[in-house]
Each structure stands twice: as C-alpha cells, then as structure tokens.
Legacy VTK file of the C-alpha trace (Angstrom):
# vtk DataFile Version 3.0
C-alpha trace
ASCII
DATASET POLYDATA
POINTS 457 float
6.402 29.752 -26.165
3.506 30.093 -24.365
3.237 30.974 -20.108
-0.125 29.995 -18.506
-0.497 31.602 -15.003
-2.219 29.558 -12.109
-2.758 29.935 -8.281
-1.043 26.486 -7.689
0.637 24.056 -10.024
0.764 20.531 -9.178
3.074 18.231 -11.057
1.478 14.512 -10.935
-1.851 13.371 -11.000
-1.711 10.517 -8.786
-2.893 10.098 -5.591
-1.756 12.823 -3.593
-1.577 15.271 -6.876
-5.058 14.747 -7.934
-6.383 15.075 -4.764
-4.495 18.310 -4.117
-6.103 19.888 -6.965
-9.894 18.966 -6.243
-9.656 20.471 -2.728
-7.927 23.258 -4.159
-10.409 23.814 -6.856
-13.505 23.763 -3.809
-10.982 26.404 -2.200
-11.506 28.286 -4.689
-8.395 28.310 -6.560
-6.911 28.013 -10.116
-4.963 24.911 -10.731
-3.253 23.109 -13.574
-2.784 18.938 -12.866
0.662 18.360 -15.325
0.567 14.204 -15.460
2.838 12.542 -18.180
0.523 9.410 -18.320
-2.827 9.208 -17.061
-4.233 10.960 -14.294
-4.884 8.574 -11.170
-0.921 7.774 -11.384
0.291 4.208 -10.391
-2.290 3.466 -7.968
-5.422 3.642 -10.433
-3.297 2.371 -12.899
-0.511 -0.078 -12.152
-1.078 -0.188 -8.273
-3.978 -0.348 -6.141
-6.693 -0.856 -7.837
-5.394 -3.493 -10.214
-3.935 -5.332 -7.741
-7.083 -5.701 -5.523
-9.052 -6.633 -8.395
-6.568 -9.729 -9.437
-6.804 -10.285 -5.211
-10.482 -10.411 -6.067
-10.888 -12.928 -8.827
-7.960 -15.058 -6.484
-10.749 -14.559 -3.800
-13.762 -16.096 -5.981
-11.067 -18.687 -6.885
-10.655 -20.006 -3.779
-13.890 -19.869 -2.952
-15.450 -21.976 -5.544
-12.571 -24.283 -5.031
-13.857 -25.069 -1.213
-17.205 -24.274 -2.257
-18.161 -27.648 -1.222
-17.267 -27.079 2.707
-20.359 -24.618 2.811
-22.990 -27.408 1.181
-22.493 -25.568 -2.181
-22.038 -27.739 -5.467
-19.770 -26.521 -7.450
-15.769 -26.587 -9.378
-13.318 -24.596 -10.494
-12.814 -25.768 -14.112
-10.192 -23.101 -15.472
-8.418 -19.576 -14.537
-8.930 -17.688 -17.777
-6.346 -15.150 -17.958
-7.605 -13.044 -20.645
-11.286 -13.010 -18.489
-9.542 -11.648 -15.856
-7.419 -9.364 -17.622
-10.745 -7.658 -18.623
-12.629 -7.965 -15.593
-9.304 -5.755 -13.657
-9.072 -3.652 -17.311
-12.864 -2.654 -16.695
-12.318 -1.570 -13.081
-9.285 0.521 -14.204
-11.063 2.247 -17.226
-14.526 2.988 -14.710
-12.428 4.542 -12.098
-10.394 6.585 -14.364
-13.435 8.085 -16.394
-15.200 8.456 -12.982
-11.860 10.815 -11.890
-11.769 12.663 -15.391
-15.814 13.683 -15.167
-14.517 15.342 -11.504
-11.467 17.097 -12.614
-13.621 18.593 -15.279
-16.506 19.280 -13.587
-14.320 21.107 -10.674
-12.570 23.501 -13.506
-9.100 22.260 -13.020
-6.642 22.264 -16.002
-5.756 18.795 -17.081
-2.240 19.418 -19.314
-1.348 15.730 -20.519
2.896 15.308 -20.943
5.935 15.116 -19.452
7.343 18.525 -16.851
10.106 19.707 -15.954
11.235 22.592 -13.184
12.017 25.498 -15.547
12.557 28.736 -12.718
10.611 29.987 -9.528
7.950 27.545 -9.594
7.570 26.895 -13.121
6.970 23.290 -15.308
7.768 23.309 -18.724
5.400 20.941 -20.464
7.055 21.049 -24.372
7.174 24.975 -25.725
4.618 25.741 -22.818
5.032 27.012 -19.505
3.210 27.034 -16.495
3.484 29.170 -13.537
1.978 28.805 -10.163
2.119 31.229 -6.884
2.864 27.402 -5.356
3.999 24.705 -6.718
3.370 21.035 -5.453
5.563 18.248 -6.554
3.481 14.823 -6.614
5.922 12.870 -9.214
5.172 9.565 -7.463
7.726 6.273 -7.047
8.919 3.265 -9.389
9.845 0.000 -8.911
13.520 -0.795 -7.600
15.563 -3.687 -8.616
18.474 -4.496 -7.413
22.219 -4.803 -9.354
22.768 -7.340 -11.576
19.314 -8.170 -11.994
17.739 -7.135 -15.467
14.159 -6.273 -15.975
12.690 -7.697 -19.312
11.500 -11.409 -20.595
11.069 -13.768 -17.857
11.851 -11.053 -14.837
9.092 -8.342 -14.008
8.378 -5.741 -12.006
4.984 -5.474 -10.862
3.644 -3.538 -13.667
5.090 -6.350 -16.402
3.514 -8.713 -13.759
0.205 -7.112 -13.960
-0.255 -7.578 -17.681
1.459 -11.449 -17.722
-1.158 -13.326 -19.979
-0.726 -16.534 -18.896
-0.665 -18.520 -15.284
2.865 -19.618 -14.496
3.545 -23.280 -13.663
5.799 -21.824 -11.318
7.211 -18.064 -10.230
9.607 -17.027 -7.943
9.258 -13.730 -6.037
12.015 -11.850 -5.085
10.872 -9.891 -1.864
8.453 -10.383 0.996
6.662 -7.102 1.624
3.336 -6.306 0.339
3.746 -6.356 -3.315
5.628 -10.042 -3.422
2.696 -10.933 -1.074
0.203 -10.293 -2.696
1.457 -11.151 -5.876
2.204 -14.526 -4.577
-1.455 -14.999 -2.865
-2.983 -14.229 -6.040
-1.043 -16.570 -8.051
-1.373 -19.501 -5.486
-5.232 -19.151 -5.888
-4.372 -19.362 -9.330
-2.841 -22.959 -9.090
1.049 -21.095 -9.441
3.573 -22.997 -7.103
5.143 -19.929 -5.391
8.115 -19.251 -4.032
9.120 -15.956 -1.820
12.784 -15.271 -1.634
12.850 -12.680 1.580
16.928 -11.106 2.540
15.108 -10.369 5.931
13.853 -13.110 8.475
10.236 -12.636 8.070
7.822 -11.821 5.211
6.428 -8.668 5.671
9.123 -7.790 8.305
7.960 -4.096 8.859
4.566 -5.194 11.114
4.387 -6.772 14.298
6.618 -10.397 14.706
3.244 -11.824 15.549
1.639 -10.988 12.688
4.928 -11.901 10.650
5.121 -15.396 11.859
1.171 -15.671 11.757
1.028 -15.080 7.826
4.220 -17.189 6.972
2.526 -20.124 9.112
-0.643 -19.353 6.594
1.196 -18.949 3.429
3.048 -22.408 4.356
-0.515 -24.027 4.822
-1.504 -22.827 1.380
1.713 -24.427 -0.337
3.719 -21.023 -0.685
7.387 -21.659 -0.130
9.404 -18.794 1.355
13.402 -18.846 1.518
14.055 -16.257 4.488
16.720 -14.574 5.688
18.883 -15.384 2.542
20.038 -12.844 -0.400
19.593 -12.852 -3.513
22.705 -13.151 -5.627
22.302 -13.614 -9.236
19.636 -14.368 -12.073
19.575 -16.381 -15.220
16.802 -16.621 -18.163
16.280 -18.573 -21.409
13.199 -18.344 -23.299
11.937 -21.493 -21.115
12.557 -19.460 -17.668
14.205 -18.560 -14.782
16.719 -19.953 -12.257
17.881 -17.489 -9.172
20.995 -18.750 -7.235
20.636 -17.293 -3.743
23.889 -16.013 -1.570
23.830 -19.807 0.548
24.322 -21.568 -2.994
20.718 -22.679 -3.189
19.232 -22.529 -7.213
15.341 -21.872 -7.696
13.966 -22.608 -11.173
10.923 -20.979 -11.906
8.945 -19.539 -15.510
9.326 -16.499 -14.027
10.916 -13.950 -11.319
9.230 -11.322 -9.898
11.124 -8.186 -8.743
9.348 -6.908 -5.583
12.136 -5.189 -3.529
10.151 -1.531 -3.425
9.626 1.226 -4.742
11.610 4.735 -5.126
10.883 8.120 -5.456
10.267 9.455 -8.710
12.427 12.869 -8.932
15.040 12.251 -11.215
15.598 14.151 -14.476
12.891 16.439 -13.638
15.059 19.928 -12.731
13.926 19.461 -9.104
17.748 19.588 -7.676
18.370 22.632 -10.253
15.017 24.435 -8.651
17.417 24.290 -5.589
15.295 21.863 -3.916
16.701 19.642 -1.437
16.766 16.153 -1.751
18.214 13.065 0.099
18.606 9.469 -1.928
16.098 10.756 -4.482
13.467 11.655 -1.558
12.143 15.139 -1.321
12.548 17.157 1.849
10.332 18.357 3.842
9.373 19.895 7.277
6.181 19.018 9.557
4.073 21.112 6.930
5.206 19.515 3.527
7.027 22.306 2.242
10.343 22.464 0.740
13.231 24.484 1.672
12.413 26.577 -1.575
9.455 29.301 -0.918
6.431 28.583 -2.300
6.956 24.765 -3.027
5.282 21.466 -1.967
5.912 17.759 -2.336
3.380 15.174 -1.132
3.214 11.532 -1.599
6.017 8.636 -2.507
8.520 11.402 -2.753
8.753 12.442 0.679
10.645 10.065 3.001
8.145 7.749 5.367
5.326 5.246 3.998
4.766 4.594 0.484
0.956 4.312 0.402
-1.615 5.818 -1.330
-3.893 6.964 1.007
-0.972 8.839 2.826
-0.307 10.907 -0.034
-4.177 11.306 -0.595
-4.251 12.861 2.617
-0.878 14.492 2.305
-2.165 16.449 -0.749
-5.539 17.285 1.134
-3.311 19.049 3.780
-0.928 20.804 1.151
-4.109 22.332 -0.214
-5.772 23.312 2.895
-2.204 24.756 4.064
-1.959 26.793 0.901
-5.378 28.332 0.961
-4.349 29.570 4.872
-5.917 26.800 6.904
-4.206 24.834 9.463
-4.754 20.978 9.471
-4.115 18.761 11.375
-0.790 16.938 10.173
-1.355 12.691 10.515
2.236 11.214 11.556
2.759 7.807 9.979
2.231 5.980 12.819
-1.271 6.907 12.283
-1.654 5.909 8.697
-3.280 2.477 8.556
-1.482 0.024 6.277
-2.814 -3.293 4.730
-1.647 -6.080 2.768
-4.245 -7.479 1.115
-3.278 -10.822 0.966
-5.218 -14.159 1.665
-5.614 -13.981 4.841
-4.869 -10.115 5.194
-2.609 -8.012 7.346
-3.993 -4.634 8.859
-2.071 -2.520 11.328
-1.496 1.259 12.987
0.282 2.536 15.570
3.390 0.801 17.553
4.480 -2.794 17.014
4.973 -4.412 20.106
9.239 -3.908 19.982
8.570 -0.703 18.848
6.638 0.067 22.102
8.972 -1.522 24.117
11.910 0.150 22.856
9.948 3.370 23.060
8.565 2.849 26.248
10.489 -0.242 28.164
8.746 -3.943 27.767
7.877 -2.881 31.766
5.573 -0.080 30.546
3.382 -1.692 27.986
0.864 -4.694 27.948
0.076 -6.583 24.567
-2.942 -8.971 24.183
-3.958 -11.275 21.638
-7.721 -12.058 20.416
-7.605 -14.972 18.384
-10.322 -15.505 15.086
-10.952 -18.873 16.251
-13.462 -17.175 19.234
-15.383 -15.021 16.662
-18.176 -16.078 15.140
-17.999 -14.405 11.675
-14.189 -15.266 10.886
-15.421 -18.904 11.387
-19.027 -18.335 9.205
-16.066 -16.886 6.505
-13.740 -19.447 7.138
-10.750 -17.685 8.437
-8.163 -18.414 10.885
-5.956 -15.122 12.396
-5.757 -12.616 15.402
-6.144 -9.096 16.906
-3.285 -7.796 18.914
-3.910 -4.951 20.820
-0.974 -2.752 22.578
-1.793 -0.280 25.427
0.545 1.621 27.643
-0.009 -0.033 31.453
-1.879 2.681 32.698
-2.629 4.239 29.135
-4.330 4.603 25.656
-4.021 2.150 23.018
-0.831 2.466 21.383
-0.933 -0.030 18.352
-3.444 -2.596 16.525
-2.308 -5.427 14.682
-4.594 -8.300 12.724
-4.423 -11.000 10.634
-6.933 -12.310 8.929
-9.691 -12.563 6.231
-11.081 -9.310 5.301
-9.225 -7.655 8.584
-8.727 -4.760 6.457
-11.648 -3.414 6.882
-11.617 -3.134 10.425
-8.544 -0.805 10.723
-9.812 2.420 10.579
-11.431 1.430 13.819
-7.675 1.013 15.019
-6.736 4.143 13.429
-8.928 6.133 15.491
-8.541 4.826 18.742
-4.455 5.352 18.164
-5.047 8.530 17.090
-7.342 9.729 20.027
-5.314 8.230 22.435
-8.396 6.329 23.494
-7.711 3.887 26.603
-9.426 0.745 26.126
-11.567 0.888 29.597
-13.446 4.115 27.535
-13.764 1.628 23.994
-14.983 -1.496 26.256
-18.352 -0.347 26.863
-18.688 0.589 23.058
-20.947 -1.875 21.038
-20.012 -3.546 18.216
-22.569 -5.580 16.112
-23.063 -9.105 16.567
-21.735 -11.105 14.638
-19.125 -9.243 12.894
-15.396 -9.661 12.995
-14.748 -6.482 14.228
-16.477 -8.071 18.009
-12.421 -9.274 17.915
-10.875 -5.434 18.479
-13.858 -5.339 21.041
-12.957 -8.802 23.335
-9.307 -7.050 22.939
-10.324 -3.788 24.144
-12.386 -5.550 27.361
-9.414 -7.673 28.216
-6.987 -4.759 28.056
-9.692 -2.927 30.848
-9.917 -6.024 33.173
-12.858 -7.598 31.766
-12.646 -10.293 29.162
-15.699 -12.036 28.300
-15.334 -14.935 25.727
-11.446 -15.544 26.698
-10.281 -16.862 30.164
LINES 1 458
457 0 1 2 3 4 5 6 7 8 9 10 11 12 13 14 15 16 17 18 19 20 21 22 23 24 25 26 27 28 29 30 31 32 33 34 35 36 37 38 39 40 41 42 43 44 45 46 47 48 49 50 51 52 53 54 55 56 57 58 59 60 61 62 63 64 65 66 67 68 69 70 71 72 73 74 75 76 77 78 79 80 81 82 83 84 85 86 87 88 89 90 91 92 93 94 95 96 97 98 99 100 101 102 103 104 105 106 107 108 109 110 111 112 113 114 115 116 117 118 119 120 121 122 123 124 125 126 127 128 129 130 131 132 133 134 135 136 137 138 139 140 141 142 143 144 145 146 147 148 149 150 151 152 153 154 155 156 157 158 159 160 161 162 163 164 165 166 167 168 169 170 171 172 173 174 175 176 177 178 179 180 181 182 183 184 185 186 187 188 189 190 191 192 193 194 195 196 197 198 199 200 201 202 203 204 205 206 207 208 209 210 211 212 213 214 215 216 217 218 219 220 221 222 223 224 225 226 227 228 229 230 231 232 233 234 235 236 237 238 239 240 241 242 243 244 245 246 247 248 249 250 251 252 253 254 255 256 257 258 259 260 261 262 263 264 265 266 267 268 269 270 271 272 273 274 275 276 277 278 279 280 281 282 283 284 285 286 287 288 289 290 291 292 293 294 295 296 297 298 299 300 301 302 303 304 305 306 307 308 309 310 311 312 313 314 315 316 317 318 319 320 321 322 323 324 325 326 327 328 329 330 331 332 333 334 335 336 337 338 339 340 341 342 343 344 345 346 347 348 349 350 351 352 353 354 355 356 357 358 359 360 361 362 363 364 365 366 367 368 369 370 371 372 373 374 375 376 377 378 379 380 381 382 383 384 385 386 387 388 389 390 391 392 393 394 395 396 397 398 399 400 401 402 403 404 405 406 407 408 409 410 411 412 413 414 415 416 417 418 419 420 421 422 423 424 425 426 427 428 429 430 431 432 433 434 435 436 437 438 439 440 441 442 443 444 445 446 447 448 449 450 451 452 453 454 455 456
C-alpha cells in the first residue's frame, strides 16, 4: 500500500471536478483528479456535448427538409445513423483529448479508477491511497427511473439512448423536462413519431407557464404528441417493442421507451456517510461556501441539492478552488445560473418566473412584458416563431428573463447579467444592440419595461 500526499484531492473529473483542479493547479497547488471513467464526466461524455451534437445534425435535418422555403434546391434523402453516430463520436473524442493535453500541461495528477473515502480526507483508489489537506467531492448524478420500470432492451436511459443505432418508427418518452425534450426534438427531425408522457401539466414545468405553453403549442405543430398531467403506471416489452399503460387506462405502443424522469446524485457506496459527511436523499450538504460539515471537505456539482447543470458545477468548482487557496468569491445563487433546453425551438431563462415573483413579491409589485419573435427581423430571416418575457419589480431591476425560440440560447447570458446586477431596464434601454440580431428582442423588452416601446404599440 502506497499513500500519495496532495494539497487538495478531488474525487470526479467532471464538470465541476475538473475544473476545480485547473484553477487549483494556476493557484499554485498540488492536486490529484481520481475519475473512475473518463475525465470530462457525463457531460463530455454521455451529456452535454453529445446531446447538442445529435440537436445539431436534427438542426441540418430540418433545414434541408424546408430548404426549399429559402429558394434553395435541395432533399433530405436518408438519416444515417451510423454517420451521425460518428460525427457526435468525433466531437466527444476532440473535446476529451483537448481536456487531457490541459490537465497535463497544468501538472495535475490524473489517477484513472474507482475511490472510495478511506479516513480524514483520504480516497482509496485499489492498494493506493491518496491524501489531501482538502478534499472535494465531485462524484456527479445518474439517471433515475422510477419502480417497476426496468432499464434494458427496448427501455433506455439517456445514455442507452445516445448509442441507439437505428431511428425508431416510433418512441415514447417518459418525462417532459429537458432531457425527454430534447430527446424527442431530435428524433422528430429524424422522422420518429414522438410521444411525451409528462405526470405534471406542462412540459418543462420548472420555467415560466408562458414559456411552458409556448413550446407544447410548438412541439404540437411539429407532430410531437404529449400526454400531460397523467402518470405513468406500468411497462411492457417484447423483442418487437414497447407498450406503457398510463394511470387513466390509456396504452401507448411504441419501439421504444425512454426513461427521462432525472437525474440523482451520485454518492452511494463511496464511504461518504462513513467519512461522517452529511447527506440528505443521497444529496451532499452544504453551507453558502460549499463545504461540508466535516473540516477540510468540499462537494460541488450534481451532488449538492439545487440545479443539475453543468455549468453550475463548473463554476461551483471554480469557487471551491478559489475558497481553498484563501480567496473570497463571489457565491452565484441559482437563480442566477442560466438554464437552456436546447430543443427546436429553444428555451432560455434566469432569474424569477413570473409566479415565482408574484409569490415573492405580490402580483401588485411586479410587471411582466412579452416581446414576441414575430417583430424581429432575424428570428423571421431564421425562420422562428417564440418570445422574450421580461419581469421587473414596478419601480425596480429586472428580476427574471424568459425566451423561446430558435437559437434563444445564446442570448441568456445577456439575461444573466442584468438579473445579477440588479440592472433596471430604464439604465439597459439606451444600450445598443446590433441590428439585426435576435437579441434587439431583450432590447424592445427592456424599452417597454422603461416607458418607451418602439416597434410594439
């Protein structure tokens, strides 16, 4: 048995693990990254990035498919699975090298295999140990199911859904938050007939209502079915498919079922309650600062209670760092993380929804407007159909952003910051924004929430 001494050791290499260790490296400390699989976790791997490159090829889909409405000549013959199993394969394999050349480059011990808590801030990785003055925990989430339902054959998680090699006829998707829609986008542009099965009355039911009714009015436009506000009560399979029998006595046959009812944290089996660590439903506990009730240990990411996004626990793991080589950041509350779905057409949002705000503040004390696409010039050049919603406190800064729309996502970080500063929209108004561009929309939203709206009455 070997012990290898570090300043910090950080158990997963995902998101926020990974990015814990480079900004501890340029700190100036010694770190050892303990990952099981490979490091970039479930977002380079079986998340994120995979995901938005299947959105992708649905995008190019699509768009050759209405080429003609633009003057262009041209027809979608076939969707070859296997091309765009290596196209999203190729993405993958870049971005991971890409994040292997940095951990090397920054010094930071890479140990490949499976940890456990073994003592005061110590991972046993087979007969070796490693010790850290801190320890961060950055184990990451897994996909839920739900009892009575069996994951194998003809019903997937996301990950078995990633790696499907063929185009189902039909597929039935068992949740309606971000990974069941944009699972079922992608296989719509695919030719799939889709069904969402959704226990909750909306798809995507934590945004805005407006934004929830806006994209089930799109998906029903594109052919997607959705059963709403209905559970799920059993599953069947033969080798030919599926057939779901919901709570109301309604069957669904499909080729396949999709499992996308979250995700949960990642902490069992790993010694983390035997550290003496706290923990509540699997979730790791911490305080404003991301430490643990035991000294000298972190957790960042999926395993802390609140959002389950990547970029959280990117930023999470930045903080942790900072924290640990004695600086103070700032910490971001989640209602300042931007979230997206990156469906077709998109859903971007941060800060309040418009009950939330209400409840918050009384409906009295807040004022909500709506920009629709249809009065931008670049959402109709792109071809898409949506909204900006824009909350402010009467009186007040801008308290929440919602869109939906084509591409939307990339206008949120716009949103993020004018939540965050507590920016009133009489000081964005006289702000420019480029003409045409979509983002002109959080601009005619921000001048009619000061008084002054320009392109709508």
């Amino acid at each position: 048995m070997t012990t290898h001494t570090f300043d910090v050791v950080v158990l997963g290499a995902g998101s926020g693990g990974y990015a814990a260790a480079l900004r501890l490296a340029e700190l100036g400390k010694t770190v050892a990254l303990i990952e099981r699989d490979k490091v970039g976790g479930t977002c380079l791997h079986r998340g994120c990035i995979p995901t938005k490159a299947l959105l992708h090829a649905a995008e190019v889909a699509d768009t050759v498919r209405e080429a003609t409405q633009y003057g262009v000549t041209a027809q979608l013959d076939a969707i070859d699975p296997a091309g765009v199993a290596a196209y999203r394969r190729g993405i993958v394999a870049k971005k991971h090298k890409g994040l292997e050349g940095l951990l090397s480059a920054r010094k930071i011990t890479t140990v490949s295999g499976s940890g456990r808590l073994e003592g005061e801030r110590t991972v046993r990785v087979g007969d070796d140990l490693y010790t850290g003055t801190e320890l961060i925990l950055a184990t990451g989430s897994y996909s839920r199911t739900l009892p009575g339902i069996e994951i194998g054959g003809r019903v997937l998680t996301s990950e078995q859904a990633l790696e499907l090699e063929v185009i189902p006829e039909r597929v039935l998707v068992l949740g309606g938050g971000v990974i069941g829609v944009e699972f079922a986008s992608v296989w719509r542009s695919f030719g799939s007939d889709v069904t969402i099965i959704e226990a909750l009355d909306h798809l995507v039911p934590n945004e805005d209502l407006a934004v929830s009714k806006g994209l089930e009015r799109a998906f029903r436009k594109r052919g997607i079915a959705q059963k709403l506000g209905v559970r799920f009560q059993s599953v069947q399979q033969s080798d030919e498919g599926v057939t779901v029998t919901l709570e109301d006595g309604t069957t669904l046959d499909g080729d396949y079922l999709l499992v996308a009812v979250g995700r949960g944290p990642a902490t069992a089996d790993l010694g983390i309650e035997e550290a003496g660590i706290t923990l509540d439903r699997g979730f790791v506990i911490v305080d404003e600062r991301l430490h643990t009730n035991v000294p000298g240990v972190w957790a960042v990411g999926d395993i802390t209670p609140g959002l389950q996004l990547a970029h959280r626990g990117f930023q999470q793991g930045i903080a942790v760092a900072e924290r640990i080589a004695g600086l103070d950041p700032v910490a971001v509350p989640d209602s300042q993380v931007p979230k997206v779905t990156y469906s077709h057409p998109e859903v971007a949002s941060v800060g309040l929804t418009e009950a939330q705000a209400a409840d918050k503040l009384g409906a009295d004390r807040i004022r909500a407007y709506e920009f629709n696409l249809a009065g931008n010039a670049k959402s109709e050049i792109i071809g898409t159909g949506g909204f900006v919603k824009v909350i402010r406190e009467v009186d007040g800064p801008v308290i929440g952003i919602h869109l939906l729309g084509d591409r939307v996502g990339e206008l949120i970080t716009e949103g993020q910051l004018a939540v965050a500063w507590e920016a009133f929209p009489e000081d964005l108004a006289p702000l420019l924004h480029a003409h045409p561009t979509q983002s002109e929309a959080l601009g005619e939203a921000f001048l009619a929430l000061s008084g002054k709206p320009l392109h709508a009455l």
